[in-house]
N, C-alpha and C positions, 0 to 999 in steps of 0.2 A: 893423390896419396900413393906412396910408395907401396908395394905388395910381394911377399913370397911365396910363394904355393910347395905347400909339404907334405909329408905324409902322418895321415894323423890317425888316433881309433878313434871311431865315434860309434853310438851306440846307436838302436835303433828297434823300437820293440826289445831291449833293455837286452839285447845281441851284440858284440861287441864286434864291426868290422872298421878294416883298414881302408880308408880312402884319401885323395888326396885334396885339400882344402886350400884355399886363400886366407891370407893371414895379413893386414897392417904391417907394415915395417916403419919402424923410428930410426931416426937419427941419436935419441938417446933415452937414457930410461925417465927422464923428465916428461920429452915428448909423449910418449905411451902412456907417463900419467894422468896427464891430462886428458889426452883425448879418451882416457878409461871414464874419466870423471862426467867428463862429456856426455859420452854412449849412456851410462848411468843416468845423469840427470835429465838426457832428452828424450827419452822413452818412457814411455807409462809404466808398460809393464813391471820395471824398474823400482818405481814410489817406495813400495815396500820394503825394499831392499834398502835404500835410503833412511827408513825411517830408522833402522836397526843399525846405522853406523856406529852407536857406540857399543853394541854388543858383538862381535867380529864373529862366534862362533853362529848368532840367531843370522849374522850378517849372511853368512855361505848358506846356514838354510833355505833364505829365501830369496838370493840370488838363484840357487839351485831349481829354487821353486818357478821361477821366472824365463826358466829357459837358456838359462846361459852357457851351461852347460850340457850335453848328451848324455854324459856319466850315471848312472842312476847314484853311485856313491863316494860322486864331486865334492858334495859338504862334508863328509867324514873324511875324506881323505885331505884336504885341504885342514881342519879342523886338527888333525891328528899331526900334519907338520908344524902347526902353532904352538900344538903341547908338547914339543921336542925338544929336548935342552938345549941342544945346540941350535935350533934355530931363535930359543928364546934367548941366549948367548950372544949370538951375534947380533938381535933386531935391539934390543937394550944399548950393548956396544958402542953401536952404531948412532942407533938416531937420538941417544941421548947427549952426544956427542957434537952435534950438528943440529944447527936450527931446520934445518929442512930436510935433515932425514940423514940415509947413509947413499943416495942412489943420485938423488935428484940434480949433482952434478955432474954425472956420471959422464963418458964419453961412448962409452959401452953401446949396443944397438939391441935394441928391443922390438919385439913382433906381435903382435893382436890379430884375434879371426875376424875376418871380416863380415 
């Protein structure tokens, strides 16, 4: 697996420092899907987070809740991009437009922590 190492914050004792991390690199935002779908469904931890797929906003709760983030306030901030006109503008746009979304044939490169 591909890899780039960048500079990230991460939290820590709910402290917010800068360090530098490893992250997945894709060849394209397909690739990143998948393997996101992957990391999801092969770890425990995970389940719950699963169970709440059709809720997007319970969804970042307890992805939150699961560790996947350091952020203390990952599911709000990610929640409050969802309620944003433009980004519901665009995700509509988009993937109703396409059976498989607006990304999934992308050429673009995508990157995941490792």
């Amino acid at each position: 697996q591909d890899k780039v190492s960048v500079s990230t914050l991460e939290y820590k004792n709910n402290v917010a420092q800068r360090e530098t991390a490893d992250f997945r690199s894709y060849h394209s935002f397909a690739e990143s899907f998948v393997d996101y779908a992957n990391l999801l469904q092969s770890k425990p931890r995970y389940q719950q987070v699963l169970q709440n797929a059709q809720n997007p906003q319970q969804f970042t709760h307890e992805l939150q809740r699961a560790g996947y983030a350091t952020d203390p306030h990952y599911a709000n901030k990610i929640n409050a991009i969802m309620k944003d006109e433009v980004f519901k503008n665009i995700f509509h746009s988009n993937t109703l437009s396409s059976r498989n979304g607006p990304f999934l044939n992308s050429k673009s490169s995508a990157s995941s922590r490792i």
